[in-house]
N, C-alpha and C positions, 0 to 999 in steps of 0.2 A: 566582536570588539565593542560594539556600541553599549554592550551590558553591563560590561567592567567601566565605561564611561562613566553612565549613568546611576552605576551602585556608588562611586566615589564622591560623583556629587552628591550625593544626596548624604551621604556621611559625612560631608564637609560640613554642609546644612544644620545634619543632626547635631554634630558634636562641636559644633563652632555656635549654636543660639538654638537651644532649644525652644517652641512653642511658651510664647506668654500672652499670657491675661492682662488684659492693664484697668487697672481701675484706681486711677488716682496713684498711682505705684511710681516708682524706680528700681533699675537695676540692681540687684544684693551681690556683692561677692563671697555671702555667707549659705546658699543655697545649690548646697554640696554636701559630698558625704563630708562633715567635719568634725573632730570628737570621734571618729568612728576607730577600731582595732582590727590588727589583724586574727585571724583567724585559718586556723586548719579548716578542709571541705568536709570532714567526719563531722562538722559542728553545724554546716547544713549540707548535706550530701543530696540533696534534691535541686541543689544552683547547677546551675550550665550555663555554657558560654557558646552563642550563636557565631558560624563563620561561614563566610563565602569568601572562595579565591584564596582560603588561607588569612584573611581578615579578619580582627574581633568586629564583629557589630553593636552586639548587644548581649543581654544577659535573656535565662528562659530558665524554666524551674519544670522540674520532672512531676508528674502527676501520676504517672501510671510507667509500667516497663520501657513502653514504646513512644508514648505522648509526651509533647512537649508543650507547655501555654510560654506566649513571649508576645512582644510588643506586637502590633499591627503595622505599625512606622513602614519595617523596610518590605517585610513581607506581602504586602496591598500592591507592592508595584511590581511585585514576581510571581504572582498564584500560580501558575503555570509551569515555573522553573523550579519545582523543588530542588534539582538533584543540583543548583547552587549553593544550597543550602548544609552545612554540617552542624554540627552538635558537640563539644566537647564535654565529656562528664565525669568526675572521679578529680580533679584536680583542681587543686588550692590556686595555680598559676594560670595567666589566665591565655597564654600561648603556647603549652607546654604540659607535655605529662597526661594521665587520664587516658580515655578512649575518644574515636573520635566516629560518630554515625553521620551514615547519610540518611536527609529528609526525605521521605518516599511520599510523602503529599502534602498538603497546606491548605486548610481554610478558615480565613479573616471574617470577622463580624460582619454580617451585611450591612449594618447601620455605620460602619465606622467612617468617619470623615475629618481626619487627618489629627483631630483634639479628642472625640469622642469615640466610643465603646473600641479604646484601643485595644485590642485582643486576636490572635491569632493562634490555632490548635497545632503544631507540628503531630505529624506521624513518621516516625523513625522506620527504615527499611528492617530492623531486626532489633529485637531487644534487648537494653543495656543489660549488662551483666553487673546484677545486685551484691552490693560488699557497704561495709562500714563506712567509704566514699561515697558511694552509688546509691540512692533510694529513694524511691518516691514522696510524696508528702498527702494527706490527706487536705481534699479541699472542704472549706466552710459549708456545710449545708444550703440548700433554697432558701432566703428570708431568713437565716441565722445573721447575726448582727453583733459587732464589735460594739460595747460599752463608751460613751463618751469618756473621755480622759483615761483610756486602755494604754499599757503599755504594748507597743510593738516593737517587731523588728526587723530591718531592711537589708540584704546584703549584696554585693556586688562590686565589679573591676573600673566602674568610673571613675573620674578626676578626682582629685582631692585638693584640698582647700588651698593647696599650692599649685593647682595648675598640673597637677603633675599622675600621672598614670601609675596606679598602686604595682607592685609584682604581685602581693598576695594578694587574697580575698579579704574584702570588711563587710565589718558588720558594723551598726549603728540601732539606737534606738531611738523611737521618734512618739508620739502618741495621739491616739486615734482621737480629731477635731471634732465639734457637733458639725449637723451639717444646715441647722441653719445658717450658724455662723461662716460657714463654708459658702453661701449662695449671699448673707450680708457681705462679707470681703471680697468677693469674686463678682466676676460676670456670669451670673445665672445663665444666660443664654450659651455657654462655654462649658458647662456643666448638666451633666442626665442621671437617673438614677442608677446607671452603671460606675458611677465615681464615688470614692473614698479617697475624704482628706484626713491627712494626716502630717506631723511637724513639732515643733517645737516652741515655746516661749520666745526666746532670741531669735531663731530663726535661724540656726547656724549650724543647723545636723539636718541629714536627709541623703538625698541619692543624689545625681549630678550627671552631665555629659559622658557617655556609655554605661548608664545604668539600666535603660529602658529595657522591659519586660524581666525584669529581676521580680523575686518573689518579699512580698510581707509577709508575715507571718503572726499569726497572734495565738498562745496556747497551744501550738503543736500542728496549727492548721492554716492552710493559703487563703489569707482574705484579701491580697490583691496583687495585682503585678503592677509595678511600675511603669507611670505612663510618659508625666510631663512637670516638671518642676515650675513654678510660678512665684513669682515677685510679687512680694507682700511689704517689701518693705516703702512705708510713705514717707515723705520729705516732711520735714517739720518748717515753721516760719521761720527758724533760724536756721535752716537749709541743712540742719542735722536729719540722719534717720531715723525712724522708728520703724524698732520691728515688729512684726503681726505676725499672729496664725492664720492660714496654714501656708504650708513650702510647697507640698511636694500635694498631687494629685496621681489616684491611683485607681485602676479599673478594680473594679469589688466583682470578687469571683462570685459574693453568695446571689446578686442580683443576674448573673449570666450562666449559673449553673445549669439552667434547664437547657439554657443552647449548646454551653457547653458538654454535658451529655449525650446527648443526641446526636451531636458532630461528633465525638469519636466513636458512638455506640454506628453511626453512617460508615465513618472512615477505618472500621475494624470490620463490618461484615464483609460474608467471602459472599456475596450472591450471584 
């Protein structure tokens, strides 16, 4: 009983104030998926939707048959309990339709501490069944690197700019920030080189409340899963806003590819 407790607060947590930075900042009501479309799952058949208890949690992006990469959030408080864990995959809706696997293990970034190197490996009890919905994604290389001012693109079942829970899937596109100017607008200490920012001019596209651990995408390939949105917008002397880059903060696969090999190359041998 105490598990179903403690997974609902912490989703109340998640999905009521996600993780901010504050650096001279205010709260945005524009740091959400906004602008964003819907979309059929053939358009990324590599998104999934994490559940426990029959709950959406969060979003996770298929990498291989059986593998899952998805936020570290809920997952860091359950290492032990995979088999709370489900995987929905093959469906545009995001409580509904598709298949649905059980997690047969879980291992979180060791560094991870609750902002940073958010990332968590799912291993699936048996392997999704590949079709035009279903299919893995190629990840970024080691040290492979996204182009300042790249277009990207982010998709997933969070809030939308009304407050309100999509039925289908969105996508949005948002573009990949420098990262100096990423560690000037931010709190440097809040940020490692496992993070990619990424956003908007205005400020008023990106992911939002149930997006965590959805995939980016840039050229065909996962250069990050979503972590944690942040407030960029500063108040001006006439108590107006102004919006800044960047939104949305994202764990960058190509800086964590070497661990992440090696945990499923771990969590797939028969020894």
């Amino acid at each position: 009983m105490l598990i179903p407790v403690i997974l609902l607060f912490l989703q109340a947590q998640y999905w009521h104030g996600d993780a901010r930075v504050v650096k001279s900042m205010s709260p945005t009501k524009n740091a959400k998926i906004l602008g964003g479309h819907d979309i059929d799952i053939t358009e990324a058949p590599y998104q999934v939707s994490v559940h426990v208890f029959g709950i959406y949690l969060c979003g996770g992006v298929l990498v291989d048959k059986d593998i899952v990469l998805t936020s570290a959030y809920f997952s860091n408080f359950f290492p032990s309990h995979p088999a709370l864990f489900k995987i929905r995959a093959g469906s545009s809706i995001i409580d509904e339709g598709g298949e649905l696997y059980q997690v047969e293990k879980i291992v979180v970034h060791p560094y991870h501490r609750v902002l940073t190197y958010d990332l968590a490996v799912f291993k699936l009890s048996k392997p999704v069944t590949l079709s035009d919905k279903v299919a893995p994604i190629p990840m970024m290389e080691s040290g492979e690197e996204v182009p300042d001012g790249a277009n990207l693109h982010v998709t997933g079942w969070g809030m939308t700019e009304n407050e309100d829970w999509p039925v289908m899937l969105q996508r949005v596109e948002v573009t990949k920030v420098n990262w100096d100017l990423c560690l000037y607008q931010l709190d440097p200490n809040a940020l490692t080189e496992a993070d990619l920012c990424a956003g908007v001019p205005a400020g008023d596209k990106g992911f939002y409340r149930g997006d965590k651990g959805g995939p980016l995408v840039y050229n065909g390939k996962l250069a990050g899963v979503s972590s944690r949105y942040i407030t960029t917008m500063e108040v001006g002397p006439d108590n107006t806003t102004i919006p800044r880059l960047p939104d949305q903060v994202y764990t960058k696969v190509s800086a964590l590819r070497s661990w992440i090999d090696e945990t499923i190359q771990n969590m797939t041998s028969h020894i």
